[in-house]
Residue, then its C-alpha position, 0 to 999 in steps of 0.5 A: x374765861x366764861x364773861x358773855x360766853x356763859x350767855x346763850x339766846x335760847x328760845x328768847x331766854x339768856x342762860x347766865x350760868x353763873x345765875x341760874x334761876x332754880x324757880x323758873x321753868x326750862x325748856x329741853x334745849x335749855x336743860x341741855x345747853x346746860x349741862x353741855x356747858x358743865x362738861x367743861x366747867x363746875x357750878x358751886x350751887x348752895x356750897x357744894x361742886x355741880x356738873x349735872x342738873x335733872x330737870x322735873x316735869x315742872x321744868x325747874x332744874x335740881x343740881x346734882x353735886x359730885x360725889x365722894x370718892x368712896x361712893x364713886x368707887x362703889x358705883x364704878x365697881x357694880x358697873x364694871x361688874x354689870x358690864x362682865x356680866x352683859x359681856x360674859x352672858x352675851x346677853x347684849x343689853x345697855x348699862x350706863x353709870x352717874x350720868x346716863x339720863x332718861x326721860x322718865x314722863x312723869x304725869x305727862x311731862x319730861x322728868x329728866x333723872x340720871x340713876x347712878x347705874x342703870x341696865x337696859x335689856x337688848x331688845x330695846x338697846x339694838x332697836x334705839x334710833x338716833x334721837x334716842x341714843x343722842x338726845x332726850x327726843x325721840x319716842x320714850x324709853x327707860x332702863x329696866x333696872x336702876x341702882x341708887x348708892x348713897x348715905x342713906x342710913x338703916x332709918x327708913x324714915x330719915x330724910x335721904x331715905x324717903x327722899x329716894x323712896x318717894x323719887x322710886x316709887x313716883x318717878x322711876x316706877x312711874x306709869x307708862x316706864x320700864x323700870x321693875x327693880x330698883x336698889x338702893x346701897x349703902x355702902x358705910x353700913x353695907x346694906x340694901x333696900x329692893x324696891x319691886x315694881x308693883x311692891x309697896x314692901x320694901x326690902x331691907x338686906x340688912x348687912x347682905x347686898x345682894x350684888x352677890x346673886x347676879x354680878x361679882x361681889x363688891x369689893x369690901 
């Protein structure tokens, strides 16, 4: 079905979905031919099911693997409770969920990554230009507040864990980006680590997830 329509002339380079190169680097038309191709269609990367990629400021691509069930349940319950709260405080912001991308810059350079759930406050939401809302052109801009879901255990010092830890604090809360608050939820054990921009602490619920305090409260 896929045969040379999986080729694509990009900027002198062909795209062959079904070999994609991860060491080398790829522009943002390629990035987002790519990923447009995926609504339609799944990558088995290194054994596990892909329809997402982000791009780093290297332009090497990082599949993003689809999720399990009950993960996806837990993001899609905190979404819906942030778009009742957006809506219930005619507060007017911007929420987006798995695949919502933004260009975080980091070090000067596109660095593309899709939070699982993300907020953006009105005043930046209503002011956004075509390229902005279409595209991954346009002048710069990032959520305020960004949530993470996860395995990634009680052990601070497990691999996932600072894997994430290093993503917030290098990429999200990055010079020149929006983002001041990030969670990340374990739903298996029912906690969250909160990382403040400008924090280095970070704050374990232990047990509490503190979607209690703002939206409505995670169905257990």
């Amino acid at each position: 079905m896929f045969g040379h329509s999986n080729m694509l002339q990009v900027h002198k380079h062909k795209i062959d979905l079904d070999n994609l190169d991860f060491n080398r680097s790829y522009t943002l038309e390629e990035f987002e031919y790519v990923n447009e191709q995926l609504k339609t269609r799944t990558l088995i990367v290194d054994g596990e099911p892909v329809n997402l990629f982000e791009i780093d400021e290297k332009g090497h691509l990082f599949a993003m693997p689809q999720t399990p069930y009950r993960r996806e349940k837990v993001v899609f319950e905190i979404s819906g409770q942030l778009r009742h709260w957006i809506l219930s405080s005619r507060d007017g912001g911007g929420g987006t969920c798995s695949q919502g991308g933004f260009n975080f810059y980091v070090r000067g350079n596109r660095t593309i990554r899709a939070p699982d759930i993300t907020y953006t406050p009105k005043d930046i939401d209503r002011n956004l230009n075509p390229q902005q809302n279409w595209t991954f052109k346009g002048d710069l801009f990032t959520p305020i507040f960004v949530i993470e879901v996860g395995g990634i255990g009680n052990d601070i010092k497990n691999s996932k864990f600072v894997y994430l830890d290093e993503k917030i604090k290098n990429e999200y809360f990055a010079e020149g980006t929006s983002v001041q608050l990030c969670w990340l939820i374990n739903p298996q054990n029912k906690n969250e680590f909160i990382h403040t921009k400008g924090d280095s602490a970070v704050k374990n619920t232990d047990g509490e997830m503190s979607t209690k305090k703002i939206f409505y409260p995670i169905s257990r």
